[in-house]
VOMI-750621 format. One record per residue (C-alpha): residue number from 1; residue in one letter; x, y, z. Coordinates in nm, 2 decimals, decimal comma. Layout:
<recs>
NUM/a/X/Y/Z;
...
</recs>
This chain:
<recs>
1/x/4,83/-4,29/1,35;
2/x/5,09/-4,28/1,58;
3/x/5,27/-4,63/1,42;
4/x/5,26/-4,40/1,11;
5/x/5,42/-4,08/1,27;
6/x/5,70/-4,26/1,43;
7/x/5,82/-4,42/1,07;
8/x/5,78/-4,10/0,91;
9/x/6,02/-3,98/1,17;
10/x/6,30/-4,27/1,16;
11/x/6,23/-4,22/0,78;
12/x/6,32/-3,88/0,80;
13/x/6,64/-3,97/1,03;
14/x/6,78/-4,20/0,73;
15/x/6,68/-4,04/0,41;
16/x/6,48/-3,68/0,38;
17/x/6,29/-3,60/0,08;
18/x/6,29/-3,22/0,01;
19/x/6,23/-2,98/-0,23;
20/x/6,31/-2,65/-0,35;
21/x/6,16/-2,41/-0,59;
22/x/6,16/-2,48/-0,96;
23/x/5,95/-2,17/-1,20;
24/x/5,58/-2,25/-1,05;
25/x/5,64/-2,51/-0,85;
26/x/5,82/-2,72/-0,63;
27/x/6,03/-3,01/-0,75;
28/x/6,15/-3,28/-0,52;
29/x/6,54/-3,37/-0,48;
30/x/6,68/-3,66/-0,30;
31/x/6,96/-3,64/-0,05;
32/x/7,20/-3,90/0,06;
33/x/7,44/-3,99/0,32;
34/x/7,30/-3,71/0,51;
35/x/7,23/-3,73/0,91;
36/x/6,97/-3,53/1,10;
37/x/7,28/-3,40/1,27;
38/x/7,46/-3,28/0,95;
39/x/7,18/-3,21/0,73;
40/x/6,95/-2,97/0,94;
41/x/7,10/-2,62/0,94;
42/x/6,95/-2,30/0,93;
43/x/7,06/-2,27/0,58;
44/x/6,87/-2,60/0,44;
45/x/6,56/-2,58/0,71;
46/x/6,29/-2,48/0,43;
47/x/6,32/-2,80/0,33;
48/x/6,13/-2,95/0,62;
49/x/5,87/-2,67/0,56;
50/x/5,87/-2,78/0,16;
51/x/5,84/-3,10/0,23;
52/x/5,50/-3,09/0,42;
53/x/5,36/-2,92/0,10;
54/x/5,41/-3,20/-0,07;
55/x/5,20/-3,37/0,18;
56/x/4,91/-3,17/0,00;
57/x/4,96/-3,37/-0,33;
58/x/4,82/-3,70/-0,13;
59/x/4,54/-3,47/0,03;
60/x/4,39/-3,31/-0,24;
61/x/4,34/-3,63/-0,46;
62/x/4,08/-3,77/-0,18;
63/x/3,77/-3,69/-0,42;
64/x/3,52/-3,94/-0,29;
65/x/3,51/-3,83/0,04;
66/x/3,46/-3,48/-0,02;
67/x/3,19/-3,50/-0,30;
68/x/3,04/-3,80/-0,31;
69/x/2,70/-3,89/-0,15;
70/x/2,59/-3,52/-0,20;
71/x/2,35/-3,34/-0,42;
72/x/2,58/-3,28/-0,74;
73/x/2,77/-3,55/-0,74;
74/x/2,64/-3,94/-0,75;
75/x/2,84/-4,27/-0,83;
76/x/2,84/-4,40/-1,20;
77/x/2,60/-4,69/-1,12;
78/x/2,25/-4,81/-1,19;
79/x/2,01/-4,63/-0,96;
80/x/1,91/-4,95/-0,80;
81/x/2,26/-5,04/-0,67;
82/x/2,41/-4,98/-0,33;
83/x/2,70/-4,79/-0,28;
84/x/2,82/-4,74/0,10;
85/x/2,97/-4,40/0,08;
86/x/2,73/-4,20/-0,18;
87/x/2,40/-4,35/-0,03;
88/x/2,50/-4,48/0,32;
89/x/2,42/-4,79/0,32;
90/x/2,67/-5,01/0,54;
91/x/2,93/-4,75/0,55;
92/x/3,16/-4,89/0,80;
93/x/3,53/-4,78/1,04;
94/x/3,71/-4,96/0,74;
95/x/3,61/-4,78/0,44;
96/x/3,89/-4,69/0,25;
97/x/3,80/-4,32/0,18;
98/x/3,75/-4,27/0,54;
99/x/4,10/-4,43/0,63;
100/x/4,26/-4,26/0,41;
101/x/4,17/-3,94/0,40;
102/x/4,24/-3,98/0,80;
103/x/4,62/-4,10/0,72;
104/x/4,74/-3,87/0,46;
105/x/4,59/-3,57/0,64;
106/x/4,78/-3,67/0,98;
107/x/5,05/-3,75/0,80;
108/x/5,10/-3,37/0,70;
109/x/5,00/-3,30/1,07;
110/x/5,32/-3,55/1,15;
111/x/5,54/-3,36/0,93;
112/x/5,46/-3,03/1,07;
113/x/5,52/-3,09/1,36;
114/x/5,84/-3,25/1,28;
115/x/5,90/-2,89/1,15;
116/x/5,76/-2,72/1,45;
117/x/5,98/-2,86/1,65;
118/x/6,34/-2,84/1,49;
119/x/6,29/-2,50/1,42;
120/x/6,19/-2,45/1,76;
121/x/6,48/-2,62/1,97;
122/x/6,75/-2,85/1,74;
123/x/6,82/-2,55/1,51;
124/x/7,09/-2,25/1,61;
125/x/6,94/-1,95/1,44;
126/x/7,15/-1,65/1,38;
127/x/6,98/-1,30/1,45;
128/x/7,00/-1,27/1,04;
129/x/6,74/-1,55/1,03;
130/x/6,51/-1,53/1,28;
131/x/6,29/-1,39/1,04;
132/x/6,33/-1,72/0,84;
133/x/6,26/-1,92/1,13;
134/x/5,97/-1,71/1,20;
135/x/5,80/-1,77/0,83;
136/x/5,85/-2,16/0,85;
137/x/5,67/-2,20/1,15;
138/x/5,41/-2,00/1,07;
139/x/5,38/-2,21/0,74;
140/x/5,40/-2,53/0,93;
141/x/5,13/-2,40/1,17;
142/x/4,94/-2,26/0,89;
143/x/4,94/-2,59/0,70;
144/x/4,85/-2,80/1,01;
145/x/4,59/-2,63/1,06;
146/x/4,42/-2,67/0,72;
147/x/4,48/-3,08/0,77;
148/x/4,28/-3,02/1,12;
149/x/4,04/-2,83/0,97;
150/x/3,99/-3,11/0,68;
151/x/3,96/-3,39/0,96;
152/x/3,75/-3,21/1,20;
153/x/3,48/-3,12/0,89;
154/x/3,45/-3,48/0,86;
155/x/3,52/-3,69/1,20;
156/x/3,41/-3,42/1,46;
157/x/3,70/-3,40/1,80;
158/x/4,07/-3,51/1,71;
159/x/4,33/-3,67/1,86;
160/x/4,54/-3,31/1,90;
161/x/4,88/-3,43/1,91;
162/x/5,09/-3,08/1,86;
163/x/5,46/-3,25/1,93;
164/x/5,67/-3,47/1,72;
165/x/5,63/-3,84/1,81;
166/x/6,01/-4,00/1,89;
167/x/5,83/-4,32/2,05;
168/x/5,55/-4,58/1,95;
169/x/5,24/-4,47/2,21;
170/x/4,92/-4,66/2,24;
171/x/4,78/-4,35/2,45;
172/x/4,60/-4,13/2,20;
173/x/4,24/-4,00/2,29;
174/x/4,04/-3,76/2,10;
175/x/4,00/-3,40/2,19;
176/x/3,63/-3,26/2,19;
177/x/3,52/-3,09/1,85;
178/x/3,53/-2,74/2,00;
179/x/3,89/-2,78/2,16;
180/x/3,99/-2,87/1,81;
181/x/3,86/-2,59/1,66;
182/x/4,01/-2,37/1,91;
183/x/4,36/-2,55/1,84;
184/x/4,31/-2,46/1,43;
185/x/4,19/-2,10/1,49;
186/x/4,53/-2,06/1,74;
187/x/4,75/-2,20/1,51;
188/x/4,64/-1,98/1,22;
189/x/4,57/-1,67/1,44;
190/x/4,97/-1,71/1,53;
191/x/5,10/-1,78/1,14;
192/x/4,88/-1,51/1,00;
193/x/5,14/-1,17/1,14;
194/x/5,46/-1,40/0,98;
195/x/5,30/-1,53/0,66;
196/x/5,41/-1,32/0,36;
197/x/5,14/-1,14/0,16;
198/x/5,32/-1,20/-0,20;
199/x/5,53/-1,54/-0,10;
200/x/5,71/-1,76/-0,38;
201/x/5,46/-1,94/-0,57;
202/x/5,31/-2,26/-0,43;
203/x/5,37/-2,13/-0,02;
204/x/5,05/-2,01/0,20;
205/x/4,99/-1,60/0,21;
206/x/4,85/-1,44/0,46;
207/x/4,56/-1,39/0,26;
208/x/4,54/-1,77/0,20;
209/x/4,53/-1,77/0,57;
210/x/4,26/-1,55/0,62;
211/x/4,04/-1,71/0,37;
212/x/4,07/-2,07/0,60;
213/x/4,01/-1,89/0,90;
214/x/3,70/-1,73/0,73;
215/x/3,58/-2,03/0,65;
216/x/3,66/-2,21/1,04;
217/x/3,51/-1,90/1,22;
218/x/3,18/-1,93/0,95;
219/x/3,18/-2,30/1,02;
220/x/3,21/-2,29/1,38;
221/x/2,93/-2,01/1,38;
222/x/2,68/-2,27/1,35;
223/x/2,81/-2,48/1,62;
224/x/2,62/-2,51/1,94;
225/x/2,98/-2,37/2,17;
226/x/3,03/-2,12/1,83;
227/x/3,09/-1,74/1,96;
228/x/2,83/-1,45/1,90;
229/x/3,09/-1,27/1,67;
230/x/3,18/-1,58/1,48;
231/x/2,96/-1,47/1,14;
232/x/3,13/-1,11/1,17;
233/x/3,45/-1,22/1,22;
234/x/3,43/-1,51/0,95;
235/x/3,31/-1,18/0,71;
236/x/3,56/-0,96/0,79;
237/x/3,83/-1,18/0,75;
238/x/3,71/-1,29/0,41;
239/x/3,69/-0,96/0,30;
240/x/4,06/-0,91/0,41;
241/x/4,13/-1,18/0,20;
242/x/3,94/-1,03/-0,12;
243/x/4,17/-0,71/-0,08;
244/x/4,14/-0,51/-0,40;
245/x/4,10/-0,76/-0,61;
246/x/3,83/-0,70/-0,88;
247/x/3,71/-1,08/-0,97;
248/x/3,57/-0,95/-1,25;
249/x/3,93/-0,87/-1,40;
250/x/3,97/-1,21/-1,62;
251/x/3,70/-1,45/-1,71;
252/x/3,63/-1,79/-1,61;
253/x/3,81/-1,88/-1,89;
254/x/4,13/-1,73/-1,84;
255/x/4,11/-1,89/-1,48;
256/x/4,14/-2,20/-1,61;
257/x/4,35/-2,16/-1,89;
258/x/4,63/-2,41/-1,87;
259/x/4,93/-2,13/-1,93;
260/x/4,77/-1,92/-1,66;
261/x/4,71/-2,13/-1,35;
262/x/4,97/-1,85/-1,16;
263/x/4,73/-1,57/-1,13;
264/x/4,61/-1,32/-0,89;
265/x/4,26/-1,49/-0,82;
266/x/4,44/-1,82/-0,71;
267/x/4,51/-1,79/-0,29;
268/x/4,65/-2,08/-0,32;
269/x/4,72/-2,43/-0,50;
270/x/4,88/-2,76/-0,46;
271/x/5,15/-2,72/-0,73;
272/x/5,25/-2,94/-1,02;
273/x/5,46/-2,92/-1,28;
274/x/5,57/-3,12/-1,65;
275/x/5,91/-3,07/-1,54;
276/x/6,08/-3,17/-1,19;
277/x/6,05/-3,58/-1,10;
278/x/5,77/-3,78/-1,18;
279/x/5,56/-3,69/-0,87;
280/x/5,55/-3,31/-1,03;
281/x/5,34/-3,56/-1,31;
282/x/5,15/-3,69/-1,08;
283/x/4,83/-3,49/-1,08;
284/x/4,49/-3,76/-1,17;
285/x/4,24/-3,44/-1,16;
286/x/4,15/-3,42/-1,54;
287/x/3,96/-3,77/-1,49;
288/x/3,77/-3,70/-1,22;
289/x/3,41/-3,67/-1,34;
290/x/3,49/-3,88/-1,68;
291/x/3,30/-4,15/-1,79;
292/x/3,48/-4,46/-1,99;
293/x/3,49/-4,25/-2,26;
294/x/3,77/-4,48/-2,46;
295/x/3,48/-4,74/-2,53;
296/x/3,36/-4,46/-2,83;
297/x/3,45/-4,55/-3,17;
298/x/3,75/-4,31/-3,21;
299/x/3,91/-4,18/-2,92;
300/x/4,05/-4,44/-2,79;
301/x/4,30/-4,48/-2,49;
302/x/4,53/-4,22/-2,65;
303/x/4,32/-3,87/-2,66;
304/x/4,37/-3,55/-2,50;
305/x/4,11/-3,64/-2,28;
306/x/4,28/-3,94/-2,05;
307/x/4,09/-4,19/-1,89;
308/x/3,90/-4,19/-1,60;
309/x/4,04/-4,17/-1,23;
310/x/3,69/-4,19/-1,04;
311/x/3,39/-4,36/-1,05;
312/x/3,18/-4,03/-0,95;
313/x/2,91/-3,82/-1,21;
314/x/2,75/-3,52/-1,15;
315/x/2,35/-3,54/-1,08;
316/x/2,10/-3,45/-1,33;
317/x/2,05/-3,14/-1,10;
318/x/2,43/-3,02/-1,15;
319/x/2,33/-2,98/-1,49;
320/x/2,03/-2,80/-1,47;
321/x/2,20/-2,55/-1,33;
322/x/2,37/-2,35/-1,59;
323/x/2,18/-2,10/-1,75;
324/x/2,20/-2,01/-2,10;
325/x/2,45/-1,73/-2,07;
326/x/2,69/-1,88/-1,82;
327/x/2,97/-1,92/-1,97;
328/x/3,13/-2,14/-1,67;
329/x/2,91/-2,44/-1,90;
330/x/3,16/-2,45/-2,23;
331/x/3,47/-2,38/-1,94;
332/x/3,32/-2,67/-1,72;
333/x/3,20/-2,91/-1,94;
334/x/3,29/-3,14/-2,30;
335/x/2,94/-3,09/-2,45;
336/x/3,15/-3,28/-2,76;
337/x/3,40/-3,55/-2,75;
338/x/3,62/-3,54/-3,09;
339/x/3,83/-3,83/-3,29;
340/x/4,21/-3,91/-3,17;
341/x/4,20/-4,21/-3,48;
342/x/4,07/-4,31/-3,74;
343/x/3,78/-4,62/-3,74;
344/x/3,48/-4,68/-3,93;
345/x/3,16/-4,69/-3,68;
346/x/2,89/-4,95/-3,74;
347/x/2,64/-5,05/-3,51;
348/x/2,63/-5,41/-3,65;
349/x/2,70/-5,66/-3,93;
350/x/2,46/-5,55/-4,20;
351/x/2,40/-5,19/-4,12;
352/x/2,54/-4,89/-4,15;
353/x/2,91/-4,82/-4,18;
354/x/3,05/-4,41/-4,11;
355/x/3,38/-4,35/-4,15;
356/x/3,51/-4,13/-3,83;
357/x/3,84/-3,92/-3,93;
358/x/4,05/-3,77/-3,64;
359/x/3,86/-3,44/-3,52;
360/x/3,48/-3,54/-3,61;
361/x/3,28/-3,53/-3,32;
362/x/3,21/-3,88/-3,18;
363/x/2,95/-3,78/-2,89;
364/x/2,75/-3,47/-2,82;
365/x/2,55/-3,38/-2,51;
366/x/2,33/-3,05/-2,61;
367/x/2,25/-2,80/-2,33;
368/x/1,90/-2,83/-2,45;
369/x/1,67/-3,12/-2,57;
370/x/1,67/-3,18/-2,91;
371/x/1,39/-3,22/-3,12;
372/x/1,31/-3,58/-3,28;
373/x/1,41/-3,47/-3,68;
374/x/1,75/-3,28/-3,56;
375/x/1,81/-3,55/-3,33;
376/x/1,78/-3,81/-3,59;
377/x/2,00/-3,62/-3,85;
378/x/2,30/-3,61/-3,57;
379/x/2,25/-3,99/-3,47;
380/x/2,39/-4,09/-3,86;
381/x/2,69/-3,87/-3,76;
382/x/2,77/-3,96/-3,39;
383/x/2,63/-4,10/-3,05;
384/x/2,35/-3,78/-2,90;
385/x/2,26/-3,81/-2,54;
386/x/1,96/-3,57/-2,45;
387/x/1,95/-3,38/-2,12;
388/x/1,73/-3,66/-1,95;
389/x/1,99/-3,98/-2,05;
390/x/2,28/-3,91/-1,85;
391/x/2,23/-4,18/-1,59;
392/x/2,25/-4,55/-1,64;
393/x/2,04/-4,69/-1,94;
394/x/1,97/-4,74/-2,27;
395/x/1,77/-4,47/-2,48;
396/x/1,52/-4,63/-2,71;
397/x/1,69/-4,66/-3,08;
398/x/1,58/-4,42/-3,33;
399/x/1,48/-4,64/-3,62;
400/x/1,74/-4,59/-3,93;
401/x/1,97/-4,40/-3,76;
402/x/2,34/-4,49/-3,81;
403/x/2,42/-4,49/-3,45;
404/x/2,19/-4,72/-3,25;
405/x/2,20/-4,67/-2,87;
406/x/2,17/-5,09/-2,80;
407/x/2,54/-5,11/-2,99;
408/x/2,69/-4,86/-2,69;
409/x/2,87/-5,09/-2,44;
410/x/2,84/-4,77/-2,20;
411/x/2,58/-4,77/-1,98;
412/x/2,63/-4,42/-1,82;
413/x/2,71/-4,13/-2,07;
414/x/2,72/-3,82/-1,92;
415/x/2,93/-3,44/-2,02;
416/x/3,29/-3,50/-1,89;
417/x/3,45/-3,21/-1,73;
418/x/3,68/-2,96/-1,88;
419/x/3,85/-2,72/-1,66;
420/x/4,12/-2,97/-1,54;
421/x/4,21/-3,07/-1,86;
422/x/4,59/-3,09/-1,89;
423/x/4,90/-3,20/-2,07;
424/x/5,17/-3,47/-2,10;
425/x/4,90/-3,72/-1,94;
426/x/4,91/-4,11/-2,01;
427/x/4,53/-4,24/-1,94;
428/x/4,45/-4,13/-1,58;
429/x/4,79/-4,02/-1,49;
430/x/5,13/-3,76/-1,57;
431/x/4,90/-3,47/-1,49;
432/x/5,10/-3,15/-1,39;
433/x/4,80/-2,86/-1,37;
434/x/4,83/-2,75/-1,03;
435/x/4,50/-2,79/-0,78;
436/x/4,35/-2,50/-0,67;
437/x/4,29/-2,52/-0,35;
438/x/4,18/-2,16/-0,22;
439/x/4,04/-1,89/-0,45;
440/x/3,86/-1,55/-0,46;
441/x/3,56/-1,64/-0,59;
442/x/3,52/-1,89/-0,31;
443/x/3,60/-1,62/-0,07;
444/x/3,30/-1,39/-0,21;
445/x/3,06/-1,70/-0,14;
446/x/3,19/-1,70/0,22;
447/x/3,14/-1,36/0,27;
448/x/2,82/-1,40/0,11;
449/x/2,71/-1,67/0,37;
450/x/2,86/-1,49/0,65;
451/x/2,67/-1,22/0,63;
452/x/2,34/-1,37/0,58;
453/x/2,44/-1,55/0,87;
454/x/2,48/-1,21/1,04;
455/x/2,19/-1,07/0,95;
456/x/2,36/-0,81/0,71;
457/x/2,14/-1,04/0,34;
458/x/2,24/-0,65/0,16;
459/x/2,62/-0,69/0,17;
460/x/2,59/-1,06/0,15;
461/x/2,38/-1,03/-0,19;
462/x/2,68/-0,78/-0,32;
463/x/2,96/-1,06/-0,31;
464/x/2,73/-1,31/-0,46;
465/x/2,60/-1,13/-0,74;
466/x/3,01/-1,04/-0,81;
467/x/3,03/-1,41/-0,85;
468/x/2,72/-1,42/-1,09;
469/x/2,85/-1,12/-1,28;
470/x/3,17/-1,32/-1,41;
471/x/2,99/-1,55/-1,58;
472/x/2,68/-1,42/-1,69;
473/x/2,72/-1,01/-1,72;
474/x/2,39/-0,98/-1,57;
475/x/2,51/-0,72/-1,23;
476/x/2,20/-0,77/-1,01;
477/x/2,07/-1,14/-1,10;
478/x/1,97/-1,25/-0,73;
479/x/1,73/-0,99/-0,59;
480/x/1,73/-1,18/-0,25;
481/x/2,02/-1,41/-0,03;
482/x/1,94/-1,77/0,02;
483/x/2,15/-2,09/0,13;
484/x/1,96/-2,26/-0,16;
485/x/2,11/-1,97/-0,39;
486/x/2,43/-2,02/-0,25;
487/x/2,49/-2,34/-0,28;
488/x/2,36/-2,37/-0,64;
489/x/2,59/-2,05/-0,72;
490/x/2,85/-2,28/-0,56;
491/x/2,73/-2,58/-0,74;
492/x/2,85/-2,40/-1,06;
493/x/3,15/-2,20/-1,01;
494/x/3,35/-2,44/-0,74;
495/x/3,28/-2,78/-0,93;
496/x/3,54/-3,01/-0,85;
497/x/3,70/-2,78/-0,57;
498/x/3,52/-2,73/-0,32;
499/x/3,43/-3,00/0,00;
500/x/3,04/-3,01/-0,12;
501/x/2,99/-3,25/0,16;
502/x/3,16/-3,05/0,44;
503/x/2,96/-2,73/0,27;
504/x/2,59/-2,90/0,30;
505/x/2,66/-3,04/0,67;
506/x/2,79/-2,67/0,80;
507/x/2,44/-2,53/0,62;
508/x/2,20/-2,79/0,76;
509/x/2,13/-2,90/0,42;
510/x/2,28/-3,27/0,36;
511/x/1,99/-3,48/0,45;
512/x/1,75/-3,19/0,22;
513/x/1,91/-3,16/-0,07;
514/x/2,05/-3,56/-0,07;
515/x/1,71/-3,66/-0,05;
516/x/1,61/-3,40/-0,35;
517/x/1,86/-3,47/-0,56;
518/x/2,09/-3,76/-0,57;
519/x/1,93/-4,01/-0,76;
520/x/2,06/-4,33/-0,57;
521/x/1,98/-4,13/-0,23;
522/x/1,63/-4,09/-0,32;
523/x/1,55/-4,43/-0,45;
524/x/1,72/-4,61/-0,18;
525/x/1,93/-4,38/0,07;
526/x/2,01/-4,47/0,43;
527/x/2,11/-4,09/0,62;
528/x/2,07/-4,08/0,92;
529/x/2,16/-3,72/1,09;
530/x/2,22/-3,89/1,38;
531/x/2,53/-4,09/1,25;
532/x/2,61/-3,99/0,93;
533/x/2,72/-3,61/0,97;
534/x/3,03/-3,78/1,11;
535/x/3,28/-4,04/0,94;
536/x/3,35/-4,35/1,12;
537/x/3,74/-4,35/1,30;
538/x/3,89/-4,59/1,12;
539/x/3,93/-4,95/1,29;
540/x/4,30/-4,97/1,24;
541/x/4,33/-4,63/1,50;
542/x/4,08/-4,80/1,73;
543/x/4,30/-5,11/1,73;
544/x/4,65/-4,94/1,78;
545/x/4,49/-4,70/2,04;
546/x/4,45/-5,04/2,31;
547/x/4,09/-4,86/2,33;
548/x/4,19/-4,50/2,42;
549/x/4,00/-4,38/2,12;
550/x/3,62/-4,37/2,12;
551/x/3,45/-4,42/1,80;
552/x/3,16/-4,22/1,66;
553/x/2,80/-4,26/1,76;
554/x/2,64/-4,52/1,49;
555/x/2,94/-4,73/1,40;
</recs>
């Protein structure tokens, strides 16, 4: 970490990225033959501040370490296999998930502080600007805080270093995990009065700043050193955040509708964009939760669909959990998969032949089992995977049919996700839909939680059954407040988004609902609360910290 900061500092001495607003989002320009001394002004500051959202980009594509080895999502393997981070086994200080999610989240924490302080002491303000000066700090504290908050979810105490680094140090020691929450609840307590309630798209509100600090005062509730008022403050910050906005007001849908990703449910997102350089292309999101779905006769490496960027599924569970009228299923989900070319499908020499023209359905994944005659008809027309066949395997044949399951070279077929599909993309890459990072429904669930938390279920049950409401139209579908009904009303509407793993560890539910339902966990998992509701530090800090850091219990 500290090697790190002090090249992004002599890398911001000779060269500064920066960017500035372009429509929805921002797009990077590159200055040259620029000095710190001649480049930082009051008048070209933002840029420091626009340059640790970009940081976000790097953040917010760490998938693995926020979902995997949970109850909804699993790793695209055969039961029977070992995987380190989704089942435990061997997970280890050098893991790459766990190194880097550590690096690019201190890296923003680097940046910010880089911002902190030249706004603070190298920069003359004029009494026109202090304002100015005002709002960047509070964004840079504001968006420090978030990466604290990220590594403190995952590694427990922090090294707290609040000042930019000028000179290599080998001195770094880890704060304890309730000083660092009290350092993330200062900084965003302090941002919140200068943060802007409608800012330029892509920067953090107020609101957005609530919401976080919502979710820090509800997380640190549960803590042994949490405060008494922690729930009550965590819920009345949330519904601060809420404001007057009816959730109810455009449908799932809409929310995810490619044209509309600027809309007033969205607190905030890491922003992309098909125009701008080729890091505004840069977004890999629509192939999370995708299969190899190019080995299907007809679609190929070229579809609308891209190409996988992840080797994590959803569990059988995540599935079982829409309900015939949610409409978040056709939103979330490909239940089909359609023809980008044109190929004639056989499943050997001598059988069969079907002729697949561009926009016949190649695969289909019914909500519902199908019975043996229907399901026979659709396997001379394309591949059928019932509700039971989405892990690793082979389905017995179905004699006659036209599309035998021992000709499909993939082993795992499961529904691909939906809602981040997006343009301009070349296999897993050149995505521009921005990530969501913070929205409204997510705030209802943390309402939700925090009251049940503080003993007020009645209010609680109101925000959850808002949620409900969107999708379903039923007004009143829970008749009582659960964390079981939380997180499988979570499950459904935050797929993708939210940090599943940090959500079951603050609810005391990991180990539970790991064992119940992650396959590879229950056949062969290795938790063990007393390690693994902390990542390991990763070996390279240990090394460059000549021993000042001290590694979590178990590794």
């Amino acid at each position: 970490m500290k090697s790190f900061k002090n090249l992004k500092y002599t890398f911001l001495l000779i060269g500064m990225a920066s960017f500035t607003a372009c429509e929805n989002y921002l797009e990077e320009e590159f200055f040259s033959d620029v000095t710190a001394e001649t480049f930082i002004g009051e008048d070209n500051a933002d840029q420091l501040i626009v340059g640790i959202y970009e940081d976000l980009r790097d953040i917010y594509k760490e998938y693995d370490i926020n979902l995997s080895g949970t109850d909804i999502y699993t790793v695209q393997t055969q039961v029977e296999e070992f995987n380190s981070f989704n089942d435990y086994f061997g997970l280890s200080s050098d893991n790459e998930n766990t190194v880097e999610y550590w690096r690019v989240n201190y890296n923003l924490i680097a940046d910010a502080n880089i911002a902190i302080n030249r706004y603070q002491n190298d920069i003359s303000w004029s009494d026109a600007n202090l304002d100015a000066r005002d709002y960047g700090i509070a964004q840079a504290r504001a968006l420090r805080a978030l990466a604290f908050y990220n590594l403190v979810q995952h590694y427990g105490g922090l090294v707290l270093e609040l000042e930019e680094t000028t000179s290599i140090r080998a001195d770094y020691a880890r704060s304890s995990e309730e000083e660092t929450f009290g350092q993330i609840i200062s900084d965003l307590e302090a941002a919140i009065p200068n943060l802007l309630d409608a800012p330029q798209t892509g920067r953090f509100s107020r609101r957005a700043a609530q919401h976080l600090l919502a979710d820090v005062y509800l997380t640190r509730g549960y803590k042994s050193y949490g405060d008494a008022t922690d729930f009550d403050t965590a819920a009345s910050l949330a519904e601060q955040a809420i404001g007057s906005y009816d959730l109810r007001s455009q449908t799932f849908e809409e929310l995810f509708d490619y044209d509309n990703q600027v809309n007033d449910e969205v607190l905030f997102a890491v922003q992309y964009g098909p125009g701008g350089n080729d890091n505004d292309r840069s977004n890999s999101k629509h192939g999370l939760l995708m299969n190899a779905i190019e080995n299907y006769a007809g679609i190929g490496r070229n579809s609308v669909y891209g190409a996988s960027s992840s080797q994590l599924m959803p569990t059988p569970y995540f599935y079982g959990l829409f309900a015939a009228n949610d409409t978040r299923d056709d939103v979330t989900l490909h239940r089909a998969l359609f023809a980008a070319e044109e190929v004639t499908f056989s499943s050997g020499e001598g059988q069969p032949e079907d002729p697949i023209a561009v926009g016949d359905t190649v695969i289909y994944y019914p909500k519902t089992t199908l019975d043996a005659t229907e399901l026979a008809d659709k396997l001379n027309r394309y591949w059928v995977y019932q509700p039971d066949q989405y892990l690793f395997g082979i389905p017995d044949n179905v004699p006659g049919a036209v599309y035998q399951y021992s000709s499909n070279i993939n082993r795992i077929n499961f529904p691909i996700f939906k809602k981040f599909d997006d343009i301009g993309i070349d296999g897993a890459g050149n995505g521009s839909r921005d990530t969501y990072v913070f929205r409204i429904a997510e705030t209802h669930l943390i309402a939700a939680e925090a009251y049940l938390a503080a003993g007020n279920s009645i209010s609680g049950l109101q925000h959850l059954n808002i949620v409900r409401e969107r999708a379903t139209g039923e007004a009143s579908f829970y008749t009582g407040l659960t964390l079981d009904n939380l997180l499988d009303e979570r499950a459904i509407e935050l797929a993708g988004e939210e940090n599943r793993w940090a959500v079951l560890k603050r609810m005391g539910k990991l180990e539970e609902r790991l064992n119940l339902y992650n396959p590879q966990n229950t056949d062969h998992g290795a938790f063990d609360s007393n390690i693994h509701l902390l990542r390991p530090i990763p070996a390279n800090e240990l090394l460059l910290s000549d021993g000042s850091l001290e590694q979590n219990p178990g590794y």
